[in-house]
gemmi code that builds the backbone of each chain (N, CA, C; Angstrom):
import gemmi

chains = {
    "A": [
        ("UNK", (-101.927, -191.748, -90.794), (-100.504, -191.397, -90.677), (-99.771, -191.857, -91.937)),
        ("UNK", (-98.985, -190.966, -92.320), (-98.118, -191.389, -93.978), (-97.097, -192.360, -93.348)),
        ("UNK", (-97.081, -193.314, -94.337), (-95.665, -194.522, -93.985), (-94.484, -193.839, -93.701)),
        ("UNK", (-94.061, -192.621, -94.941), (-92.640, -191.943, -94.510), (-93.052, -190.495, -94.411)),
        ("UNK", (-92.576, -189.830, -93.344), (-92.906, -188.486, -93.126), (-91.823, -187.795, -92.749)),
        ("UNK", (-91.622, -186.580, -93.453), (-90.516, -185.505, -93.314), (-90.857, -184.086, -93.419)),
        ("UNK", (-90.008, -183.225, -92.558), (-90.803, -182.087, -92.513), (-90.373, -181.305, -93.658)),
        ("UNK", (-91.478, -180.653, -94.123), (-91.106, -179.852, -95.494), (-90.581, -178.623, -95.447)),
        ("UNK", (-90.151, -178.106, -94.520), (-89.539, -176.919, -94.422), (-90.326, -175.950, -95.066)),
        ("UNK", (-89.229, -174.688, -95.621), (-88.447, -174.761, -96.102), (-87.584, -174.783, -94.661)),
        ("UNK", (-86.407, -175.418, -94.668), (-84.924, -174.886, -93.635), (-84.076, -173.598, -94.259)),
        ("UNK", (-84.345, -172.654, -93.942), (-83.062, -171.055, -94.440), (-82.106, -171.266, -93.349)),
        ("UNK", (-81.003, -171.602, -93.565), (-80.011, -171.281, -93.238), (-78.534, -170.667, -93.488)),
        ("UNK", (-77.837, -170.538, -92.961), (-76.530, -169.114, -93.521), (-75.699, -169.989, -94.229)),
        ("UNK", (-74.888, -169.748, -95.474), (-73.939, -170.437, -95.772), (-72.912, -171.046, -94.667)),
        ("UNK", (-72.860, -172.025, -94.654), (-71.952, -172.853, -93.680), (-72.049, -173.420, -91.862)),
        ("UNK", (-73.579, -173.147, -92.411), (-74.219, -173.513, -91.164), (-74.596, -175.262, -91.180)),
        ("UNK", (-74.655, -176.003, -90.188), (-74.897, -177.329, -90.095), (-76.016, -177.779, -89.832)),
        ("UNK", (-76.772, -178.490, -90.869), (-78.149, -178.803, -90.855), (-78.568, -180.283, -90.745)),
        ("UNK", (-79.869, -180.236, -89.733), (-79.841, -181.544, -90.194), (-81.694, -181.975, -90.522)),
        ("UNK", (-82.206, -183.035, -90.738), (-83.602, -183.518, -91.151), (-83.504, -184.542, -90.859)),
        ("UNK", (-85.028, -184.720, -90.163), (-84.717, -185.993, -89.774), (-86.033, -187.020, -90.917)),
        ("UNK", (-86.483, -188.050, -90.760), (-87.072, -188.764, -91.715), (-87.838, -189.989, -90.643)),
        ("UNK", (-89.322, -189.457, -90.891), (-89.554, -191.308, -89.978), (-90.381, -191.829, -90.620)),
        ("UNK", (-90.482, -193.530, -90.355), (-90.999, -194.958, -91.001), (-91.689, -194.926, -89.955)),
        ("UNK", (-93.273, -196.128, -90.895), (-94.053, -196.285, -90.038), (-93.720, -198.405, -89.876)),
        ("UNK", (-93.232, -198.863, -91.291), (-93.033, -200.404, -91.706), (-91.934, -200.503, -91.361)),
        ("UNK", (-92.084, -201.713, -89.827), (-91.028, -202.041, -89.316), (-90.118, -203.289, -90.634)),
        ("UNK", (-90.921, -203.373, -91.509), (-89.849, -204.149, -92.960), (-89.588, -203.625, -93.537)),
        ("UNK", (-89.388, -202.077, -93.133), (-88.115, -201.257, -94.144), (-87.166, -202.087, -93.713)),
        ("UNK", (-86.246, -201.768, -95.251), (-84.756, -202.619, -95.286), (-84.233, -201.834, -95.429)),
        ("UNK", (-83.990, -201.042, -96.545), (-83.138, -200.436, -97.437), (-83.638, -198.670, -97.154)),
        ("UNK", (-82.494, -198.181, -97.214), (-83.225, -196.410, -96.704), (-82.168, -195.696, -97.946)),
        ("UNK", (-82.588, -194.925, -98.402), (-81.677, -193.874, -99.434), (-81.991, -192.231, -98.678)),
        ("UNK", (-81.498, -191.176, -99.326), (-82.130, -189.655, -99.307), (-81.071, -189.761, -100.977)),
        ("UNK", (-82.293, -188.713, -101.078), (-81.892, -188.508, -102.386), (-81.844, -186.861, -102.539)),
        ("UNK", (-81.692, -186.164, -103.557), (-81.818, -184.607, -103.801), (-82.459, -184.448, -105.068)),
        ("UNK", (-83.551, -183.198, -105.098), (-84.081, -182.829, -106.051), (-84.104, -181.482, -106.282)),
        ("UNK", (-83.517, -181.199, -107.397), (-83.855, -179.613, -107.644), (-84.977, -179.568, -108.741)),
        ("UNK", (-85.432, -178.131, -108.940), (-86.890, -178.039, -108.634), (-87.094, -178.334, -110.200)),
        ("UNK", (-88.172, -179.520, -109.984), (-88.492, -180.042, -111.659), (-87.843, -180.979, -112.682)),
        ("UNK", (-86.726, -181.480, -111.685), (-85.238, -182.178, -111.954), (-85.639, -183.841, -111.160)),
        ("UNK", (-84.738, -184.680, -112.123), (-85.249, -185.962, -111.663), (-84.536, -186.323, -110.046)),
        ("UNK", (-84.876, -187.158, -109.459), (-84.191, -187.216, -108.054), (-82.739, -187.914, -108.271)),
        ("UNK", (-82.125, -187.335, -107.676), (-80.543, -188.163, -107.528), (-79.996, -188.523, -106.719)),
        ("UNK", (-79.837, -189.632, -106.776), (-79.219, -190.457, -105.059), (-78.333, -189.415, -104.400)),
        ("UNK", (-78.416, -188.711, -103.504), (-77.397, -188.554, -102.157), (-76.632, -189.353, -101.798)),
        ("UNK", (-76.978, -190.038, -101.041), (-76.473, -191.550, -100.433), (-77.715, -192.499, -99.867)),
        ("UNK", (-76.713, -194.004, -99.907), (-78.242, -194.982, -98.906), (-77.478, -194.398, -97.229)),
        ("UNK", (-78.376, -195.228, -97.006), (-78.451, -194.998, -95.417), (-77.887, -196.522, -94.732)),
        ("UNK", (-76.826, -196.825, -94.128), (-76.290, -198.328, -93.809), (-76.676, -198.216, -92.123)),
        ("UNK", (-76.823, -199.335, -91.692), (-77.183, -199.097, -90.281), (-76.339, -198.937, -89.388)),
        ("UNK", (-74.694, -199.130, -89.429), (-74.121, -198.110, -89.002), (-73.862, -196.702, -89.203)),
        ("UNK", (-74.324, -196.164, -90.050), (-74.603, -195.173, -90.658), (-73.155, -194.665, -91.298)),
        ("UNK", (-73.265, -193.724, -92.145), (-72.083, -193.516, -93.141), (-71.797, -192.147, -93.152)),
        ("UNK", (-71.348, -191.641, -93.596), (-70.485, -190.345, -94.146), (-69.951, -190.778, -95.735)),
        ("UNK", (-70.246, -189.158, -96.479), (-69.813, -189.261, -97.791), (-69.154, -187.556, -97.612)),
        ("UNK", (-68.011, -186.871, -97.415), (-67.790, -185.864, -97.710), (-68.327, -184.987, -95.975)),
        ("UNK", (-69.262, -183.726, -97.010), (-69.884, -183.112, -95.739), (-71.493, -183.794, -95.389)),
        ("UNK", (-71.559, -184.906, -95.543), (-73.315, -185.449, -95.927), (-72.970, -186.595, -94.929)),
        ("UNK", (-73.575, -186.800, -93.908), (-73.699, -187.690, -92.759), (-74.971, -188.652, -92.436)),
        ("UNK", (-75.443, -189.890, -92.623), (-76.608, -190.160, -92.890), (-76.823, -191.300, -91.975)),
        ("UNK", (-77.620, -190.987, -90.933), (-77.782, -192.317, -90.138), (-79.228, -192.902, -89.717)),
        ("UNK", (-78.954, -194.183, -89.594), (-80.432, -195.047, -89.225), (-80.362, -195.876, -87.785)),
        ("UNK", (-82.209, -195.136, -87.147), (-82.128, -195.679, -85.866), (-83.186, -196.678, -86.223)),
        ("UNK", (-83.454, -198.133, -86.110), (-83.914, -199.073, -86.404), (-85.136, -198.658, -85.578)),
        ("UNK", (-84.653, -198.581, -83.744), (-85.656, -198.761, -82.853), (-86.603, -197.777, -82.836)),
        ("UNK", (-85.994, -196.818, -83.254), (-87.121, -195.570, -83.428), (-87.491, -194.816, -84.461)),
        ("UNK", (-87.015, -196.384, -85.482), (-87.450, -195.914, -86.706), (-87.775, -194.621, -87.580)),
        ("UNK", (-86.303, -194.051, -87.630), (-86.286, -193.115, -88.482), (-84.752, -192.787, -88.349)),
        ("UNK", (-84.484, -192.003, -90.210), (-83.130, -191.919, -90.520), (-83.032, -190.682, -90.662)),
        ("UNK", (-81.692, -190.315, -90.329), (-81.449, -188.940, -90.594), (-80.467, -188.251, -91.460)),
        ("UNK", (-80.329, -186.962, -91.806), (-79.491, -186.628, -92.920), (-78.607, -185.140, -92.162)),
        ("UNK", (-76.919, -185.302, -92.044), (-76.952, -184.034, -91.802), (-75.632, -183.666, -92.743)),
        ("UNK", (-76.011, -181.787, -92.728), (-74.996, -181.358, -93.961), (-74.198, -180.525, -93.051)),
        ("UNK", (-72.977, -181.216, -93.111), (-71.952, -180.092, -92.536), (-71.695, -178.635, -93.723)),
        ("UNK", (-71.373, -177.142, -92.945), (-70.610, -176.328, -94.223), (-71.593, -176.144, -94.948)),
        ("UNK", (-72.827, -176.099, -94.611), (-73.679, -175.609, -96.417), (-72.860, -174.825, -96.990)),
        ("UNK", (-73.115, -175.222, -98.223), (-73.170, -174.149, -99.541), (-74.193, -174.162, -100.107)),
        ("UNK", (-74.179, -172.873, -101.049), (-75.163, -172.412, -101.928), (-75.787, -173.673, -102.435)),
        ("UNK", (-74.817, -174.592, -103.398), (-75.488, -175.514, -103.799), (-76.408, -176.203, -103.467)),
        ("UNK", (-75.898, -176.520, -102.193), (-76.594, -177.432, -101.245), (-78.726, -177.129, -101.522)),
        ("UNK", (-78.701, -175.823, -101.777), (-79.859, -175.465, -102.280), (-80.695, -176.598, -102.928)),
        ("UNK", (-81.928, -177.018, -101.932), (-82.898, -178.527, -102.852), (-83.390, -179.163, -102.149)),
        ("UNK", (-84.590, -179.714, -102.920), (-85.232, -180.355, -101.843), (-84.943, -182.062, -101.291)),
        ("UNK", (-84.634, -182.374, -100.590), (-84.617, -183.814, -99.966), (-85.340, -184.778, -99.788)),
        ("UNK", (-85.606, -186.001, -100.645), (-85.690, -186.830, -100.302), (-85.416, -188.197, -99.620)),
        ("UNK", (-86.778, -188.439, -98.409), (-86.182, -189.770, -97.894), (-87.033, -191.101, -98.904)),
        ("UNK", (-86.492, -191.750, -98.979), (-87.028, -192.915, -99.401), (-86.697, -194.426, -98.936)),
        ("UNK", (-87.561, -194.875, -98.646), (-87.637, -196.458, -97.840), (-87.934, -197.787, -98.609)),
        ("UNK", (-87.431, -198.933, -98.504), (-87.878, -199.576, -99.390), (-87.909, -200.918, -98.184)),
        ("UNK", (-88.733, -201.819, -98.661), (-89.414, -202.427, -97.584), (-88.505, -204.167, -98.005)),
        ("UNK", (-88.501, -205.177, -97.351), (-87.091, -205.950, -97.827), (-88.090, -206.797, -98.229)),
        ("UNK", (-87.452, -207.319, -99.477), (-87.848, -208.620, -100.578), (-88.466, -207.874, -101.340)),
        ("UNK", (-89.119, -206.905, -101.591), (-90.044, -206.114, -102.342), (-89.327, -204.896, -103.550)),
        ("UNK", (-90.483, -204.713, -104.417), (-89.730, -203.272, -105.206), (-90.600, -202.027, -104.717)),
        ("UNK", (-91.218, -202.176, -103.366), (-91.966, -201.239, -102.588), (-91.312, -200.317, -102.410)),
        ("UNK", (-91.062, -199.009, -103.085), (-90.515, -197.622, -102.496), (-90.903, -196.904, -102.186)),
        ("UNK", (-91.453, -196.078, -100.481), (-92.326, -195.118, -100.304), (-91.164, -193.910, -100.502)),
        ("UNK", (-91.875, -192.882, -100.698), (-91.185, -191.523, -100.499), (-91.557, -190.887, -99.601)),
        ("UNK", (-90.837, -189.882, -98.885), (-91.307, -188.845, -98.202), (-91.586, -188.037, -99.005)),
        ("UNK", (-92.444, -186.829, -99.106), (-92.890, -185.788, -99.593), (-91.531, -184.507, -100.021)),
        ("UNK", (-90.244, -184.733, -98.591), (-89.371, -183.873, -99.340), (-89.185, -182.650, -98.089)),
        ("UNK", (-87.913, -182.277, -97.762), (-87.875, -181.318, -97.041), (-86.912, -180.359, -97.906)),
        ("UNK", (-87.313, -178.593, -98.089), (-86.764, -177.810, -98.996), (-86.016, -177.398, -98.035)),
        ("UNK", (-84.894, -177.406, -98.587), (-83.562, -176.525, -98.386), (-83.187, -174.983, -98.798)),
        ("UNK", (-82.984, -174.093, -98.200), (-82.576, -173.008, -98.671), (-81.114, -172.725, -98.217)),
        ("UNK", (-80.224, -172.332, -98.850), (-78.746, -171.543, -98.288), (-79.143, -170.765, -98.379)),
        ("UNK", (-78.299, -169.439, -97.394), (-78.356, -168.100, -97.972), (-77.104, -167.775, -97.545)),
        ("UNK", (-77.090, -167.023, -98.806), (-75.610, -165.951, -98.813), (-75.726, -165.239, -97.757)),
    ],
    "B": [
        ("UNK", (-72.968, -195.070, -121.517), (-73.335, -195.139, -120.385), (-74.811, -194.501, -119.669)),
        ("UNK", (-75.909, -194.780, -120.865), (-77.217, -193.908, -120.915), (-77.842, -193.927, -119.818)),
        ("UNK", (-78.156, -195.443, -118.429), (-79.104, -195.318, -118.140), (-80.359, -195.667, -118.112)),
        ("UNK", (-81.183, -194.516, -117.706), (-82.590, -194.682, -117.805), (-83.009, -193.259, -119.092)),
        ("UNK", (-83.562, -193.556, -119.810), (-83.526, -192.536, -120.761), (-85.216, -191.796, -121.284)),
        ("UNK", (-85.370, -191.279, -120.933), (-86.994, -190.441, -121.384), (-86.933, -189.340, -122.376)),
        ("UNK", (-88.254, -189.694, -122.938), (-88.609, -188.949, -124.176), (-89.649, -188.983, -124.394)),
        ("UNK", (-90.677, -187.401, -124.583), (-90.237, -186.784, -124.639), (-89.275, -185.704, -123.507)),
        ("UNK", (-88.698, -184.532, -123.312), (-89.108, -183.971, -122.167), (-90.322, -183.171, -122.012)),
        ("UNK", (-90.499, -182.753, -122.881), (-91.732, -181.636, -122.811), (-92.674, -181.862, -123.941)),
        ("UNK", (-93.756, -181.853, -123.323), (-94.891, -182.059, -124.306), (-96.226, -181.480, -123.922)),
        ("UNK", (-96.931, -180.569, -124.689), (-97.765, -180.062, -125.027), (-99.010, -180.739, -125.384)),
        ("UNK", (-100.614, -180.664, -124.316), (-101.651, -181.889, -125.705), (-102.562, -181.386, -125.301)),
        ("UNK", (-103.648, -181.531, -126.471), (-105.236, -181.155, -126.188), (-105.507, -182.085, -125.272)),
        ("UNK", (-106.864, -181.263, -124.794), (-107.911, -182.681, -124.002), (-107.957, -183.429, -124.975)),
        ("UNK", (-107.842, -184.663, -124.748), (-108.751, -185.848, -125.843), (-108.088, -186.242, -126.481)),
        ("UNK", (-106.505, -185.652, -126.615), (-105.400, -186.371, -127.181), (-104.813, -187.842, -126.421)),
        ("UNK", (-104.054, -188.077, -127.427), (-103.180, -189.230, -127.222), (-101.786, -189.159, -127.284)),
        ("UNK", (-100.911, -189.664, -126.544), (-99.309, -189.940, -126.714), (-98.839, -190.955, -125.819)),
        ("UNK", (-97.925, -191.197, -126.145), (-96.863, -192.242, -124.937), (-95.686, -191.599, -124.906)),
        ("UNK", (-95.295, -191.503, -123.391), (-93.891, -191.318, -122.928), (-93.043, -192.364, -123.102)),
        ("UNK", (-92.076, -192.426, -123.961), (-90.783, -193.370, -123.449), (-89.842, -193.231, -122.750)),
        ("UNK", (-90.055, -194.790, -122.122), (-88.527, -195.108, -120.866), (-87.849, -196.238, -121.869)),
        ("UNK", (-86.309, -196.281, -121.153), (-85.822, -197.607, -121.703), (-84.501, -197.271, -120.701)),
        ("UNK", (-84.109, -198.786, -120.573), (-82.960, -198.902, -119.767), (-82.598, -199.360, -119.828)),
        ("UNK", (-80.789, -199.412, -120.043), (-79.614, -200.628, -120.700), (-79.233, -200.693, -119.762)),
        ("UNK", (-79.397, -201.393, -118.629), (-78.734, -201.830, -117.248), (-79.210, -203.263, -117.055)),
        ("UNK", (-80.183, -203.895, -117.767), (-81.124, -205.214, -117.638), (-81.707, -204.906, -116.346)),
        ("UNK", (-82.134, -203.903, -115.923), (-83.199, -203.838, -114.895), (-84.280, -204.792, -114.943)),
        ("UNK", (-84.399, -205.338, -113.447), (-85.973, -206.515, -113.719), (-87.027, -205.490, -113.760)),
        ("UNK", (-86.812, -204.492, -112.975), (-87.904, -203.404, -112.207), (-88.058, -202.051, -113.100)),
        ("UNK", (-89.397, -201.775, -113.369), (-89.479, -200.624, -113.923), (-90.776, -199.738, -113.225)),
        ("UNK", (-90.605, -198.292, -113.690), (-91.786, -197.668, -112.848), (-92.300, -196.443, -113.634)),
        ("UNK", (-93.298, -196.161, -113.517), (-93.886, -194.657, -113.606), (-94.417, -194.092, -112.261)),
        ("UNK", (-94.015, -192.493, -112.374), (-94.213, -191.780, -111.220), (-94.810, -190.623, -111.933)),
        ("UNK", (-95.595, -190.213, -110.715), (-95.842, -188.687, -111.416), (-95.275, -187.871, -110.197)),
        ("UNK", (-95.318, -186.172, -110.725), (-94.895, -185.509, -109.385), (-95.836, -184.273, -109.462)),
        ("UNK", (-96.525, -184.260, -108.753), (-97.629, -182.861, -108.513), (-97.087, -182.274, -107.244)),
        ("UNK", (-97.611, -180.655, -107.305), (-96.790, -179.895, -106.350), (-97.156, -180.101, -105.039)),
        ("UNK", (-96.636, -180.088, -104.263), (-96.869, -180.728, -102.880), (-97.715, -182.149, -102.228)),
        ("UNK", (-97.411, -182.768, -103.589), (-97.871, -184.148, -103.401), (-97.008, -185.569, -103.225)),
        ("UNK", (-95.429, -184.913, -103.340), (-94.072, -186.095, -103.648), (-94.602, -186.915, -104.835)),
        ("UNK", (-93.803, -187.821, -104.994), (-94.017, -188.928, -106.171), (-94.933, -190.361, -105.817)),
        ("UNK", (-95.701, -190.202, -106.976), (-96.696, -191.488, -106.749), (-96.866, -192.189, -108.129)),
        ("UNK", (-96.846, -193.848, -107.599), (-96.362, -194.448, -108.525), (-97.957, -194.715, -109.211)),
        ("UNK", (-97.680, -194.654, -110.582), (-98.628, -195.159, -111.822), (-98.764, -196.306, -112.192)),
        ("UNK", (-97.650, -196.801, -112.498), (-97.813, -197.942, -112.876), (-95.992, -199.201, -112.779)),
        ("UNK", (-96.110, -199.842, -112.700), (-94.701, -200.723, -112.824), (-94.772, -202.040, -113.110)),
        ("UNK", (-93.394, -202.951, -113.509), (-93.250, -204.127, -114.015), (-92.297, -204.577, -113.317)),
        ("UNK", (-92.413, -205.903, -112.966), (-91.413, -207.040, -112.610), (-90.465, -207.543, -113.557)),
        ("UNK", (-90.953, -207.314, -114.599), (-90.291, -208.163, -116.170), (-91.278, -208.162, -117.007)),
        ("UNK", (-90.612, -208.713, -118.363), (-91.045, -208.620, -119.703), (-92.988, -209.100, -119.307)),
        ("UNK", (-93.446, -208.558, -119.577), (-94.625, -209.708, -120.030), (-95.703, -208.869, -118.311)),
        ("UNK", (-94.959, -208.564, -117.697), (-95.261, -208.316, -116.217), (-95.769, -207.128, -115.853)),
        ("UNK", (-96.914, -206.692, -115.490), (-97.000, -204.942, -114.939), (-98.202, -204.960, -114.179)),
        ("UNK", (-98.265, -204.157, -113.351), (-99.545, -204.276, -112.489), (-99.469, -202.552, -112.040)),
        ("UNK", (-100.584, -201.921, -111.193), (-101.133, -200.916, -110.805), (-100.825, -200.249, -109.591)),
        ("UNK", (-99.993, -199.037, -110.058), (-99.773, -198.476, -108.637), (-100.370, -197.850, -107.940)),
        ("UNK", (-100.654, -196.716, -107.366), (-101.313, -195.593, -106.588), (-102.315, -194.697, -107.402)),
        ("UNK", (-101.718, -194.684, -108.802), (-102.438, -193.949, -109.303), (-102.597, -193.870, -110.957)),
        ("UNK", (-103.314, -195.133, -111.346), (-103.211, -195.715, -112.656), (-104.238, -195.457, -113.295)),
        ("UNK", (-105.135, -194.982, -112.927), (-106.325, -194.382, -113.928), (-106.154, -193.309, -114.665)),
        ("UNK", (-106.236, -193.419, -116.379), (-105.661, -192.900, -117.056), (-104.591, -193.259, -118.049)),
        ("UNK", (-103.954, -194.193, -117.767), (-103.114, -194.435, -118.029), (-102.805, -196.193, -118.109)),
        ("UNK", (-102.043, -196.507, -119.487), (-101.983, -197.656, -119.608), (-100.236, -197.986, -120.078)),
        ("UNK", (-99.980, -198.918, -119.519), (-98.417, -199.459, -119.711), (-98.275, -201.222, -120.492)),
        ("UNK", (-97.220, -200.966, -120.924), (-96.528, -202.724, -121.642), (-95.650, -202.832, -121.130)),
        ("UNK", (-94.747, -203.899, -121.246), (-93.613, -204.560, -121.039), (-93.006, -205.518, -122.136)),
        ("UNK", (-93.239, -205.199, -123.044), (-92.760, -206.641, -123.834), (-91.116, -206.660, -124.055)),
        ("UNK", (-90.149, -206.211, -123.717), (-89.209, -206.016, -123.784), (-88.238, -205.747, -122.225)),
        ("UNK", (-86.990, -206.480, -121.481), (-86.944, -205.687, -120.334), (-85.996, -204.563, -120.451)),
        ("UNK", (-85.602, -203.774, -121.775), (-85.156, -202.293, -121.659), (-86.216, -201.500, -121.717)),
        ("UNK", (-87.626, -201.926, -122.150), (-88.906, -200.550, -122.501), (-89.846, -200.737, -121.947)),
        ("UNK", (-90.473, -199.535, -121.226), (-91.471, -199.450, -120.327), (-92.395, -198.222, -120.711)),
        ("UNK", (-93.066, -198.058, -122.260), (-93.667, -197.041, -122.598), (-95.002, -196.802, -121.646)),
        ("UNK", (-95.504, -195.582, -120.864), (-96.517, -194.967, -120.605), (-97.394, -194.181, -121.685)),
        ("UNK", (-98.669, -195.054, -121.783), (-99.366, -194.240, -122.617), (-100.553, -193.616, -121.725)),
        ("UNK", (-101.192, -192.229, -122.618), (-102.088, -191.761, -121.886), (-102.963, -191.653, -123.315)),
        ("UNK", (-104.188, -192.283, -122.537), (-105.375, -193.156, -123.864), (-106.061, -191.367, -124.909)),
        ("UNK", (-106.164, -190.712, -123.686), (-107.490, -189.494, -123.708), (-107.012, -188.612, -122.871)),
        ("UNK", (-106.287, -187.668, -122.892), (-105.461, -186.542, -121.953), (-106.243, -185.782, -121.368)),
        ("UNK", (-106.706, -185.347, -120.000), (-107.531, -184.686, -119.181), (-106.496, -183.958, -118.896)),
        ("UNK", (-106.687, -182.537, -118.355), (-106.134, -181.502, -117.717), (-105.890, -181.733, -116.371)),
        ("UNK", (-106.237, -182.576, -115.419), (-105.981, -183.380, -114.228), (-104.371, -183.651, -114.404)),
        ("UNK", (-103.613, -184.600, -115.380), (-102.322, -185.579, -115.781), (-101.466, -184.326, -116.183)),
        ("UNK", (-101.785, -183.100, -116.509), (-100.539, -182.418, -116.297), (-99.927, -182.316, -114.884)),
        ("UNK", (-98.290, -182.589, -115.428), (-97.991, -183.151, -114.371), (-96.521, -183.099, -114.760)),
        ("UNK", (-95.351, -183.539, -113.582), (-94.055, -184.038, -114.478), (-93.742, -185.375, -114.260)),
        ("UNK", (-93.256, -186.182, -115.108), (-93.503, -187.628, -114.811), (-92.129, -187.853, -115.143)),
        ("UNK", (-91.940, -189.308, -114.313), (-90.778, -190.098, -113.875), (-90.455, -191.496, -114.383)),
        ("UNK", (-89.880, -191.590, -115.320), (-89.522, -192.890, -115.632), (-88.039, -193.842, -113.870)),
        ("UNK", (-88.500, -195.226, -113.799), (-87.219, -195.391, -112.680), (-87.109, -196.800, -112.762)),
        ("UNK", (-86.188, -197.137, -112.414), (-85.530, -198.737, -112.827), (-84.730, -199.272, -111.661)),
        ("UNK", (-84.790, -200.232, -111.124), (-84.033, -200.991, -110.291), (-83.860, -202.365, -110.503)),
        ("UNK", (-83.131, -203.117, -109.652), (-82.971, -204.572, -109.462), (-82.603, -204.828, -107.967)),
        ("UNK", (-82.676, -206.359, -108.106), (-82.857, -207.035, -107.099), (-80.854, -207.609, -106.522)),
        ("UNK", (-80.499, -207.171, -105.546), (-79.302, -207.350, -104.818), (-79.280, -208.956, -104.710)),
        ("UNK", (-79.657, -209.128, -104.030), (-80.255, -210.493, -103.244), (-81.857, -210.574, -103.025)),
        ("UNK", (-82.082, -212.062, -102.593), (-83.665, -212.079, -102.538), (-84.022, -211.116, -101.377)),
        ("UNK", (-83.505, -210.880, -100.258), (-83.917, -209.597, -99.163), (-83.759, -208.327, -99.492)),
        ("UNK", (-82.565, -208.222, -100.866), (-82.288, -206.478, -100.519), (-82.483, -206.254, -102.412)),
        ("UNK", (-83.555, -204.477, -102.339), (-83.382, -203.996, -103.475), (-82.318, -202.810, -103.621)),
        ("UNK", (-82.063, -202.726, -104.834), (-81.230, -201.605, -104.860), (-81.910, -200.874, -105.081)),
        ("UNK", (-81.455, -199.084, -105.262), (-81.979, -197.700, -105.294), (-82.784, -198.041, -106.551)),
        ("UNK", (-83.471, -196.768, -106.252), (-84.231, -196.221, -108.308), (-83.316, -195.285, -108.866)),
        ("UNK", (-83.075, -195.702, -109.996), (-82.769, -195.013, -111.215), (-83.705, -194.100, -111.558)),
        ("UNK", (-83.241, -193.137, -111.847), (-84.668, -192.179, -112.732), (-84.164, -191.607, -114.139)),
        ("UNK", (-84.908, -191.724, -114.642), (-84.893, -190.794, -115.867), (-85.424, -189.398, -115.685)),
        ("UNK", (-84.984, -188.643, -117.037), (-84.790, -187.123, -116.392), (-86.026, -186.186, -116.278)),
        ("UNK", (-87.351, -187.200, -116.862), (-88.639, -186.500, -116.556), (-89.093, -185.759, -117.539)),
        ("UNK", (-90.064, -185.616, -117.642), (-91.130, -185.250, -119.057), (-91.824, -184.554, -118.666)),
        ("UNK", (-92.152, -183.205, -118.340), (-93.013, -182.031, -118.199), (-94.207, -182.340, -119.222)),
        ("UNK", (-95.256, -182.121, -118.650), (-96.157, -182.610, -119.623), (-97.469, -181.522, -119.356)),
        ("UNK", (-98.349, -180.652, -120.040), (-99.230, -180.143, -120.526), (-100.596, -180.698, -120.930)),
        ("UNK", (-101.601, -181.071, -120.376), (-102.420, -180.841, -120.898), (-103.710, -179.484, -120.985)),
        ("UNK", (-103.780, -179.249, -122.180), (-104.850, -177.717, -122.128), (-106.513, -178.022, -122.908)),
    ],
}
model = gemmi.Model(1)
for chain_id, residues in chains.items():
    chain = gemmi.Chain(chain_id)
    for i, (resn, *xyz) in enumerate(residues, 1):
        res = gemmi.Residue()
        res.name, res.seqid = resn, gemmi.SeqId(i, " ")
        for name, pos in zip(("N", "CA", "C"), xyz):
            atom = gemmi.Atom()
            atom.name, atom.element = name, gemmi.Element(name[0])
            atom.pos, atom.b_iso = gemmi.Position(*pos), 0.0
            res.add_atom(atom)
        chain.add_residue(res)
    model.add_chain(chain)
structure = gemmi.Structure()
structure.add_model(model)
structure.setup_entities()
């Protein structure tokens, strides 16, 4: 079983439709949780972390369930942009241990 | 306000060649990393450092050799280029919050790399 696992889609959905992915841990010493975004061949760029009350940035909603270990990401309103693939990434506490998930692709469509 | 900074982006090499990728990072990062990214494989780490003087072996370090003597530079060299290491690779940098919590990775913008 992979430490972090996410489904790779792709997700097609309509412009302005509400999506979400979810992300699960297998190391109950994850600390620290991010998702990040990658477009294709492009370095990854933080999204947001993940706080354990979980947060909101805009239309990007990101929350962590400790007990059932795994965080989730949802996009209110797609847009086009929104187009890319997602990363979760975990980092395990005291450590510079960062697993990745593999990445779930996003599609908008017009 | 540079960052994490890589060079080359794109590079071209025979089998049996030699080059090094450069990273460097003006943030005083303790933490540095190499990643590679193959297609449907996510990112796996090569190699990384704690600090100057510091580096040890990640997931997937054969092939490939790293330094530290400095904590802005974290050059990746590749000794003898196999057609396997094409690939796009990831320079990434972090630090330490507190002794429990790390912060995110930094990345640099990645080096498409060729071998034929």
């Amino acid at each position: 079983r992979k430490e972090v696992e996410q489904d790779p889609g792709p997700f097609n959905v309509p412009e302005g439709a509400t999506v979400a992915f979810n992300c699960t841990y297998s190391n109950s010493a994850s600390q620290s949780f991010f998702w990040y975004r990658q477009d294709c061949r492009k370095e990854p760029k933080l999204l947001m972390s993940v706080y354990s009350s979980g947060n909101e940035d805009g239309r990007f909603t990101a929350q962590l369930n400790r007990a059932s270990q795994y965080i989730s990401l949802l996009i209110r309103d797609s847009k086009l942009s929104d187009s890319a693939t997602y990363l979760c990434v975990v980092n395990l506490a005291g450590t510079y241990k960062y697993i990745f998930g593999t990445g779930t692709r996003l599609k908008v469509l017009a | 306000n540079a960052g994490v900074t890589q060079t080359p982006k794109f590079q071209v090499l025979k089998t049996g060649q030699s080059m090094t990728l450069q990273c460097a990072q003006d943030m005083n990062h303790e933490y540095m990393s190499w990643y590679r990214q193959d297609p449907g494989m996510g990112l796996r780490l090569i190699h990384y450092s704690v600090g100057a003087g510091i580096t040890d072996q990640g997931e997937v370090p054969n092939g490939y050799n790293v330094s530290r003597s400095t904590t802005e530079d974290f050059p990746l060299r590749l000794l003898s280029a196999a057609p396997s290491q094409t690939s796009v690779y990831f320079c990434a940098s972090s630090y330490r919050v507190n002794r429990a919590l790390t912060e995110k990775l930094f990345f640099g913008s990645g080096t498409q790399l060729s071998v034929l």
